[in-house]
Backbone bond lengths (Angstrom), bond angles and torsions (degrees), N, CA, C in turn:
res aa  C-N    CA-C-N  psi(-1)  N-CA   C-N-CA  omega(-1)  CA-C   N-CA-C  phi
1 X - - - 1.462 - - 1.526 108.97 -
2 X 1.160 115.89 148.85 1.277 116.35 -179.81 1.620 114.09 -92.32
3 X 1.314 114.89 166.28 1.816 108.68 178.63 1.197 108.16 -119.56
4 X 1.952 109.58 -130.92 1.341 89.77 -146.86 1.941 109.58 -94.77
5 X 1.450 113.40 168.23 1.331 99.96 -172.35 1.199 127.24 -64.04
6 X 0.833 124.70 169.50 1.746 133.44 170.31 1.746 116.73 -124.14
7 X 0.918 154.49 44.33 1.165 146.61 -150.53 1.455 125.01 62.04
8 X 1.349 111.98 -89.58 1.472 137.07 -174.96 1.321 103.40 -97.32
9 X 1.493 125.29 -1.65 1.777 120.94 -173.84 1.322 93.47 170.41
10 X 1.688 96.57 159.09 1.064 124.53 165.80 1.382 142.25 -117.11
11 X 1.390 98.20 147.04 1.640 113.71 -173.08 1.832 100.46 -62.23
12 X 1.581 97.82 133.09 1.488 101.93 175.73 1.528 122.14 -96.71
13 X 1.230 120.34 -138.83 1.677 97.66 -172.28 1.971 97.83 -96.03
14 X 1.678 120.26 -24.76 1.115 126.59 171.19 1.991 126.99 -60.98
15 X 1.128 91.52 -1.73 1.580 106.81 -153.29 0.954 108.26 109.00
16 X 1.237 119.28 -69.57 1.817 130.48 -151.96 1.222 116.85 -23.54
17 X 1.747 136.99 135.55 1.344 127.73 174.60 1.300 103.91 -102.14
18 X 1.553 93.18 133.53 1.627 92.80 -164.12 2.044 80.71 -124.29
19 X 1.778 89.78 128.52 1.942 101.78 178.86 1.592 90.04 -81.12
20 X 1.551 82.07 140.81 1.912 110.54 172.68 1.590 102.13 -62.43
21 X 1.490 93.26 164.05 1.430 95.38 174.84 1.347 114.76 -91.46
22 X 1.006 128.47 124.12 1.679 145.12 -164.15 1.720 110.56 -53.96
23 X 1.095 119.69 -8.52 1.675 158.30 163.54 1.173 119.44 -69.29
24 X 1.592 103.50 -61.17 1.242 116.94 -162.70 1.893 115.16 -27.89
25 X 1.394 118.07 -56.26 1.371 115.92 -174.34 1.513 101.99 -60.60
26 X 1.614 137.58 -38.17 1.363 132.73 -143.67 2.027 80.62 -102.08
27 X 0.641 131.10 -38.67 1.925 123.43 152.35 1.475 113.93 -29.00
28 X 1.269 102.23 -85.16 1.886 108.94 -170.19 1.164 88.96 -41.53
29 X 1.752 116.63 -63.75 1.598 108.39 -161.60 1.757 124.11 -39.67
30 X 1.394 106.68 -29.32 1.625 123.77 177.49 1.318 85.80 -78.17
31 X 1.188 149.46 -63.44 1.186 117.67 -117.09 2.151 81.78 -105.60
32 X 0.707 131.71 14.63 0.912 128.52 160.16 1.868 142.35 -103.85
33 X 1.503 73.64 -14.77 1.659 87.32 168.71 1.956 90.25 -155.56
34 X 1.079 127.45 109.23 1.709 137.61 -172.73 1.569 92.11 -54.62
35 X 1.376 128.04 -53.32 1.697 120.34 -173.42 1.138 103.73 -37.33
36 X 1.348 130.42 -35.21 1.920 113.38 -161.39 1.570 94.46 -104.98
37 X 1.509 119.34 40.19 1.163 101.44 158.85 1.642 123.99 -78.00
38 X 1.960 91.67 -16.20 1.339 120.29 165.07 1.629 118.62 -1.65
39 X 1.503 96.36 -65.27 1.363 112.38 -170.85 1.619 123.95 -75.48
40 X 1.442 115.76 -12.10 1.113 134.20 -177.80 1.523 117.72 -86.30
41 X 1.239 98.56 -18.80 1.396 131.88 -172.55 1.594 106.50 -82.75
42 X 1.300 105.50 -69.45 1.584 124.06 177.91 1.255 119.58 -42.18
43 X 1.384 99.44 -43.73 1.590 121.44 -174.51 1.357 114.72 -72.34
44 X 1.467 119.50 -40.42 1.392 116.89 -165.59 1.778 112.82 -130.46
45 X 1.571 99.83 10.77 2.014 104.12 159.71 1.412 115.80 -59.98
46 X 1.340 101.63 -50.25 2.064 84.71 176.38 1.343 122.25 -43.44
47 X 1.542 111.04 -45.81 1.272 137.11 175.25 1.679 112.04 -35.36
48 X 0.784 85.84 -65.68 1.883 112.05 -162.82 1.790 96.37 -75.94
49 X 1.088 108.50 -49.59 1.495 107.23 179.07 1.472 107.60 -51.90
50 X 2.102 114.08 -65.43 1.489 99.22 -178.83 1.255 125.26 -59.89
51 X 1.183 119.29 -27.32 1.885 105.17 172.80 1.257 123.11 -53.22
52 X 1.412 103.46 -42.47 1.654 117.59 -179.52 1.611 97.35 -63.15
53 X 1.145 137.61 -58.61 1.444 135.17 165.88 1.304 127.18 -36.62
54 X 1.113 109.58 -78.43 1.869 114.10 152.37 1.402 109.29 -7.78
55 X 1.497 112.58 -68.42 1.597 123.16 -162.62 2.020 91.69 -76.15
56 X 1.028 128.83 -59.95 1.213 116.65 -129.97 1.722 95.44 -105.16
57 X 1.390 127.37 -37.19 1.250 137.95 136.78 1.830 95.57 108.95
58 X 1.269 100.46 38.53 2.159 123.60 -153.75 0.988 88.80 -131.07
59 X 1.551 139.39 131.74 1.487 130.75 124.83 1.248 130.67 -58.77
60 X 1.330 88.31 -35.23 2.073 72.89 166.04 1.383 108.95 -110.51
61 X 1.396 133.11 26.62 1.297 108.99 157.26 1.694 98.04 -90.29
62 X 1.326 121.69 -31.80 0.970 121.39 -155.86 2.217 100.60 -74.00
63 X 1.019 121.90 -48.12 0.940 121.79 148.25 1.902 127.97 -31.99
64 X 1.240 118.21 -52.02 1.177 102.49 160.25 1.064 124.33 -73.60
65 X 1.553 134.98 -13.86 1.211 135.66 155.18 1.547 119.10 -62.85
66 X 1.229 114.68 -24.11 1.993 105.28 176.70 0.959 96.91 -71.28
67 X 1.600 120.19 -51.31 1.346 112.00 -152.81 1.900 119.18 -77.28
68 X 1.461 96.51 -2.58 1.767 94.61 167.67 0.957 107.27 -80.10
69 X 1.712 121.73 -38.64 1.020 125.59 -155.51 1.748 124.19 -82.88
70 X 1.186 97.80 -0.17 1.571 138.92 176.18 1.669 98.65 -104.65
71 X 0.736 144.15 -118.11 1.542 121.37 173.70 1.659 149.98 14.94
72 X 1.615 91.84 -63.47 1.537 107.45 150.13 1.343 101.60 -58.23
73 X 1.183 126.69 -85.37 1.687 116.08 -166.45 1.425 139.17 -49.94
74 X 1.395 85.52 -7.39 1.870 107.58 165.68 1.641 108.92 -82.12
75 X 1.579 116.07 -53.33 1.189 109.35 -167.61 2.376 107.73 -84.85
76 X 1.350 84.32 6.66 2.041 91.70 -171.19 1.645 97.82 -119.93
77 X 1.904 117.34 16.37 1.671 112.38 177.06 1.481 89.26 -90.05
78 X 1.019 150.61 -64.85 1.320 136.12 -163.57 1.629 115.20 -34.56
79 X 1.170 120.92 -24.32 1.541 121.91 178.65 1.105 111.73 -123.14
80 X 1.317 137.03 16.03 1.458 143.48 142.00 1.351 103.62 -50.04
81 X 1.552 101.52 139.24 1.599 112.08 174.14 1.715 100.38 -170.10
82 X 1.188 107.50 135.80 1.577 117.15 169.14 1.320 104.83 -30.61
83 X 0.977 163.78 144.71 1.139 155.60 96.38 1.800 115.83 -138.65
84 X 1.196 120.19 149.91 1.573 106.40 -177.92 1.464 97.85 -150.37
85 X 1.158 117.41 -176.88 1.798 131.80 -175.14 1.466 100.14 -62.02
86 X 1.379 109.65 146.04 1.342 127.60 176.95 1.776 105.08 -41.10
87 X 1.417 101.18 -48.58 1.920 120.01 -151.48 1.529 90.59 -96.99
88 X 1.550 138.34 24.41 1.372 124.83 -171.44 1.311 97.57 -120.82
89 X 1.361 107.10 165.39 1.631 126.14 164.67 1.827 103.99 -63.82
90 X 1.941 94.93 148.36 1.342 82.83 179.62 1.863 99.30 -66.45
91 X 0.849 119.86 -67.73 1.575 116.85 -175.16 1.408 126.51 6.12
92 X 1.605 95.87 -37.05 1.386 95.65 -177.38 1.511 122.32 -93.63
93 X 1.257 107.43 29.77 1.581 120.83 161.44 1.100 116.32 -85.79
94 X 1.168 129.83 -23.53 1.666 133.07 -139.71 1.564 118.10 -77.59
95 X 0.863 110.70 147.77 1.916 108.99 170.62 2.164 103.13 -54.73
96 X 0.811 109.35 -3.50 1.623 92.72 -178.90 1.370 110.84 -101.20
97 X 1.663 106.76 -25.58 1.520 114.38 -166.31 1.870 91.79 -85.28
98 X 1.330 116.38 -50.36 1.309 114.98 -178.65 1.192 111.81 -46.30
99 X 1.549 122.83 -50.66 1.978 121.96 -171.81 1.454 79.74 -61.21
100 X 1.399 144.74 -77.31 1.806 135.10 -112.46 1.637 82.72 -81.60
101 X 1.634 136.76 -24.01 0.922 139.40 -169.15 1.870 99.00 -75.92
102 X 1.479 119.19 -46.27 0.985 98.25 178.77 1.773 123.25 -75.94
103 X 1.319 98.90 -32.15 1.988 100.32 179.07 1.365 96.19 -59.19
104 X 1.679 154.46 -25.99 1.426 152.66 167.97 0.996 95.55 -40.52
105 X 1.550 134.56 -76.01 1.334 150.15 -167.48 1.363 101.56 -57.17
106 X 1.468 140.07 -37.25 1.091 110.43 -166.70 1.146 110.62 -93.64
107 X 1.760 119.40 -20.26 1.585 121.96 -172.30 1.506 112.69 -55.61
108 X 1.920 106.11 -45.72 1.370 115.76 139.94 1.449 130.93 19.11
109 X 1.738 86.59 -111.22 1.325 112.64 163.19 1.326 119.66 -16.10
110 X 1.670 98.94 -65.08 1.883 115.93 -161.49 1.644 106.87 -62.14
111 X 1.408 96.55 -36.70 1.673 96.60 -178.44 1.402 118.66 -88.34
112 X 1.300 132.62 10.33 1.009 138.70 155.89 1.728 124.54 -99.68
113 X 1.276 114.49 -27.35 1.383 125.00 140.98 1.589 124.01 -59.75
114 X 1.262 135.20 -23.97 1.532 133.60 -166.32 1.387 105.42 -125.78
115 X 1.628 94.79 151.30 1.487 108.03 -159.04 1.754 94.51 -80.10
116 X 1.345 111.96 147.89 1.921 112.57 156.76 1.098 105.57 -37.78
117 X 1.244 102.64 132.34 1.649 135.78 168.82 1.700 98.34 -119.61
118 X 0.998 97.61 141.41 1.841 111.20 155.84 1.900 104.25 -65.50
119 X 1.539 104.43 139.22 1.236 92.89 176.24 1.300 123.56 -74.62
120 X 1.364 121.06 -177.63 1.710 106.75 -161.84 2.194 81.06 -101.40
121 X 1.520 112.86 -158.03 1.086 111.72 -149.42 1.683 86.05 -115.80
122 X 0.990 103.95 161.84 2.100 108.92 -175.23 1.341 103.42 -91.35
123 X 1.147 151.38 2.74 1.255 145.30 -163.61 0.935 97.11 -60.28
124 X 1.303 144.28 -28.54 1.287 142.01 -162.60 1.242 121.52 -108.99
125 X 1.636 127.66 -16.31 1.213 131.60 149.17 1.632 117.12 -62.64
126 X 1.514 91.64 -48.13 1.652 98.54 177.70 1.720 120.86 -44.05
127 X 1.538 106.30 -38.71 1.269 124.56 -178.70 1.672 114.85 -47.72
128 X 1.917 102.17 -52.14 1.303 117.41 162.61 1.188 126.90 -36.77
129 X 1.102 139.10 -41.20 1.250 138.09 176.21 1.895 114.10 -103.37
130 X 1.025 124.04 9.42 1.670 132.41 167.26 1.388 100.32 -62.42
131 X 1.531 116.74 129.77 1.216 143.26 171.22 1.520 116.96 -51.89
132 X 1.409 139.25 155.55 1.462 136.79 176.15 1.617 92.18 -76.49
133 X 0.795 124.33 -19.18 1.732 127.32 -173.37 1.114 102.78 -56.73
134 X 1.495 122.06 108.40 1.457 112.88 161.20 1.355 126.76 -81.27
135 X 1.277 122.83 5.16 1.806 134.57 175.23 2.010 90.10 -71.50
136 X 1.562 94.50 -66.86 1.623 100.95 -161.96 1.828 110.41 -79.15
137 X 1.240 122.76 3.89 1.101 118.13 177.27 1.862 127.06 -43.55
138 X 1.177 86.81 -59.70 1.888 99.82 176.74 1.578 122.72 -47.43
139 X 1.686 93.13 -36.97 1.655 99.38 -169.08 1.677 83.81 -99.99
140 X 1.195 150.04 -36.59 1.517 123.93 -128.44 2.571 62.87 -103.48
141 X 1.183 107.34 -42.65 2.156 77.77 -177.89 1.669 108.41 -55.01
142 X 1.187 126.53 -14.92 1.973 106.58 -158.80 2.122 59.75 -98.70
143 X 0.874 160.64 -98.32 1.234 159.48 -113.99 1.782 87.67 -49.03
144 X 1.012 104.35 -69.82 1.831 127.56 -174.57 1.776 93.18 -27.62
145 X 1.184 99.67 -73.93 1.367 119.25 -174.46 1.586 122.92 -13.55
146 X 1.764 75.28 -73.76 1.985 108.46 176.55 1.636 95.00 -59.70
147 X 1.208 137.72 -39.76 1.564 114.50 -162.28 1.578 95.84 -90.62
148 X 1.852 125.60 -26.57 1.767 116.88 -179.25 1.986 88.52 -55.05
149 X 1.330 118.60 -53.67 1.080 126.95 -146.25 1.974 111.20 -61.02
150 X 1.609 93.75 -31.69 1.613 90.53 156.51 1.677 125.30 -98.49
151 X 1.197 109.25 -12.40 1.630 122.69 153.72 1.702 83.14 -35.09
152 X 1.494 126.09 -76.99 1.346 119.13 -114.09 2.106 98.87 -83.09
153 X 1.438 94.78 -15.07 1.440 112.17 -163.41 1.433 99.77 -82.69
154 X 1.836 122.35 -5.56 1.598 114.82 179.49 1.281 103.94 -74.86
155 X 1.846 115.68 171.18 1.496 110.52 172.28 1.659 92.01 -91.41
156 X 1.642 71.49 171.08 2.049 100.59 176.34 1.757 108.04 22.74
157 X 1.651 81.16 -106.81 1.169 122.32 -147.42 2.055 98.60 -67.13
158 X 0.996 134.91 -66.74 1.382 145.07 126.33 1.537 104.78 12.91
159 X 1.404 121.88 -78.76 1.412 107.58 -178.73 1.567 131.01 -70.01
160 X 1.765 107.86 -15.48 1.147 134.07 -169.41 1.504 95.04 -71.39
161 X 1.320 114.32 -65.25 1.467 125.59 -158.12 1.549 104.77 -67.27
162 X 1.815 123.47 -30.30 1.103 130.82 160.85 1.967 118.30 -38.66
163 X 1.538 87.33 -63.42 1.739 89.90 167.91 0.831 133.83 -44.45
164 X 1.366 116.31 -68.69 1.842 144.38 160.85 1.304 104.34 -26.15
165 X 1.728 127.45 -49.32 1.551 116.62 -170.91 1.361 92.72 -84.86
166 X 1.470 140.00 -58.78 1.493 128.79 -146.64 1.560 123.45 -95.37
167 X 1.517 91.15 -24.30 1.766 104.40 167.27 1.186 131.21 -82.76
168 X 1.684 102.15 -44.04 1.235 108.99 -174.41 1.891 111.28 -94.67
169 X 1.707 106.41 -18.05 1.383 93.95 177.64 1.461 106.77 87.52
170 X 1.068 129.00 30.62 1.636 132.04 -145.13 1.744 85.24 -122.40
171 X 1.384 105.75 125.96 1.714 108.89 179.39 1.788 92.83 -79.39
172 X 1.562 109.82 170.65 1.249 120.90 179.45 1.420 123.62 -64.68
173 X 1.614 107.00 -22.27 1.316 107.26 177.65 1.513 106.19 -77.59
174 X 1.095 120.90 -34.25 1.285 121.11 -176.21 1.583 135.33 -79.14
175 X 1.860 94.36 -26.91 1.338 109.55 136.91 1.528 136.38 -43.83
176 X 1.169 109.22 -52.31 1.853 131.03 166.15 1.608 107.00 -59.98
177 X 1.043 130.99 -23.60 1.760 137.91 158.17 1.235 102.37 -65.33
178 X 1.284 128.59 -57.78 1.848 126.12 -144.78 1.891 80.72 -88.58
179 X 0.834 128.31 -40.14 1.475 109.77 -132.84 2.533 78.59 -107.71
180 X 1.195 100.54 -57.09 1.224 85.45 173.14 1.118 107.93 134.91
181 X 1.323 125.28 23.52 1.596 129.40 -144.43 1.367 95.22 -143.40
182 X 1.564 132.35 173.73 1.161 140.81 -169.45 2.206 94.63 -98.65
183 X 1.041 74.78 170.86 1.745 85.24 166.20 1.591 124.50 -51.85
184 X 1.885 99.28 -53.71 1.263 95.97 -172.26 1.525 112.71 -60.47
185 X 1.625 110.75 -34.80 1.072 92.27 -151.36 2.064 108.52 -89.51
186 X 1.487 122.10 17.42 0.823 133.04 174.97 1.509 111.56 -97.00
187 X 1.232 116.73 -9.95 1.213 122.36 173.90 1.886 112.01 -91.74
188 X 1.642 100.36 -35.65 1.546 94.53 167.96 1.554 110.96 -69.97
189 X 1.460 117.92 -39.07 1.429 107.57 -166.71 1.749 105.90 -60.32
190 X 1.623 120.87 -23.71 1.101 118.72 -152.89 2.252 87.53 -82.63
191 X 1.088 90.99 -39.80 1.705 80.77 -172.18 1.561 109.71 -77.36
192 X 1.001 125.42 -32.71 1.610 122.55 160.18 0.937 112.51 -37.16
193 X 1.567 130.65 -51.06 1.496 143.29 -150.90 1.163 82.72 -79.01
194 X 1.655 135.33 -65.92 1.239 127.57 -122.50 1.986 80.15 -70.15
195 X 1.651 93.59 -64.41 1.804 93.99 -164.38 1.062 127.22 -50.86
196 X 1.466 127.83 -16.98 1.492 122.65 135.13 1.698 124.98 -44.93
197 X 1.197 129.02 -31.01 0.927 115.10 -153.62 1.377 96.35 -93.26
198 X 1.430 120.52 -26.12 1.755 140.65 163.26 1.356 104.19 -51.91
199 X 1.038 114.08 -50.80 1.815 113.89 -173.61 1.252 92.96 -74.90
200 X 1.378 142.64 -86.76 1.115 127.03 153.95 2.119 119.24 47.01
201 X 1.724 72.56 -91.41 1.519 90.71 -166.56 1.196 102.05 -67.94
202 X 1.501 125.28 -40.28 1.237 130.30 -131.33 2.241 90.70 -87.94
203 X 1.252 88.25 -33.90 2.006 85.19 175.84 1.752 107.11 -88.94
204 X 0.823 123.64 -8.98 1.703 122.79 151.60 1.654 114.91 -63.56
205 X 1.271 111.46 -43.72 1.276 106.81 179.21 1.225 114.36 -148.20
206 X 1.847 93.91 118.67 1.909 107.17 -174.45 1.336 132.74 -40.27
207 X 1.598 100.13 -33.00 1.557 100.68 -168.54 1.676 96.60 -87.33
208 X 1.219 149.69 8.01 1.053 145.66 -158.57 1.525 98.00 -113.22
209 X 1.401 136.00 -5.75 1.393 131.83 -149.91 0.963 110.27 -96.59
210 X 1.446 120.72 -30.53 1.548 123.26 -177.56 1.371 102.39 -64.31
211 X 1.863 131.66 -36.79 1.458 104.73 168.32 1.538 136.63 -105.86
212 X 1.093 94.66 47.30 1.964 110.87 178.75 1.428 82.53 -93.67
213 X 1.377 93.73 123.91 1.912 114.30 154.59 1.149 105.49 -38.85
């Protein structure tokens, strides 16, 4: 149980100040009348869609994946409640880590239900990361491209945590919620990933090799 407030968070029964979930009011508000889950929805579909994309590399699989994954969390908000592992970041209580935790599970699901597909093409991840620069636009998307495109070639957990930090903006603790893992070890998967993703590039293209770690 949590104690008494502090401003922006609360003191737990150890001392510890543990920050509220930034949610917290637009939660109760759902869970007290289900229509205003509305807003929970609005707020965090982009969200839920690119992971499902990331992972599944489909617009419409990835789309039928928000929308379960929006569903489940409609019919599993009534028993949502802050609470997380003794040994975790507070973060990883939160209404954001729980939804991205459930679309994980369902992308899951989907890919163990559905037959191989060829993956679809990154142009559109690549796009995600293109600069406001309209001089460097052309070269910095095929650049974008080539690095989603070895993003997409890591295993699991490695490419997951890749998303989670650069797409989604997701701090490490909160990474360590979705994926299930402690801090440290979201911080090794994240530098593994990256220097793979350097080597990666760097044996696709010669002149690039001299700076892969």
């Amino acid at each position: 149980m949590f104690g008494q407030r502090r401003g922006g968070a609360v003191a737990g029964a150890a001392g510890r100040v543990v920050p509220l979930d930034p949610d917290r009011g637009l939660v109760r508000a759902a869970q007290a009348d289900l229509a205003r889950f509305d807003a929970l929805y609005r707020k965090y579909l982009a969200q839920v869609y690119s992971l499902a994309y990331h992972e599944l590399r489909d617009h419409h699989e990835a789309e039928d994946v928000t929308e379960r994954t929006f569903l489940l969390a409609l019919g599993a908000l009534p028993r949502f409640h802050e609470e997380a592992p003794a040994d975790a970041a507070p973060e990883a209580s939160t209404f954001r880590v729980w939804l991205l935790r459930i679309a994980r599970n369902v992308v899951a699901n989907h890919r163990r239900g559905a037959r191989r597909r060829p993956t679809a093409p990154l142009e559109a991840a690549g796009a995600l990361a293109a600069p406001d620069d309209p001089q460097g636009r052309v070269l910095a998307r095929d650049e974008a491209s080539a690095a989603w495109a070895a993003v997409a070639r890591l295993p699991g957990d490695r490419r997951r945590a890749v998303v989670l930090r650069f797409v989604e903006e997701m701090s490490t603790a909160e990474i360590a919620g979705v994926l299930g893992r402690s801090e440290g070890a979201v911080r090794v998967l994240l530098h593994r990933a990256l220097r793979s993703v350097a080597r990666d590039l760097a044996a696709r293209d010669p002149a690039a090799r001299e700076e892969a770690p």
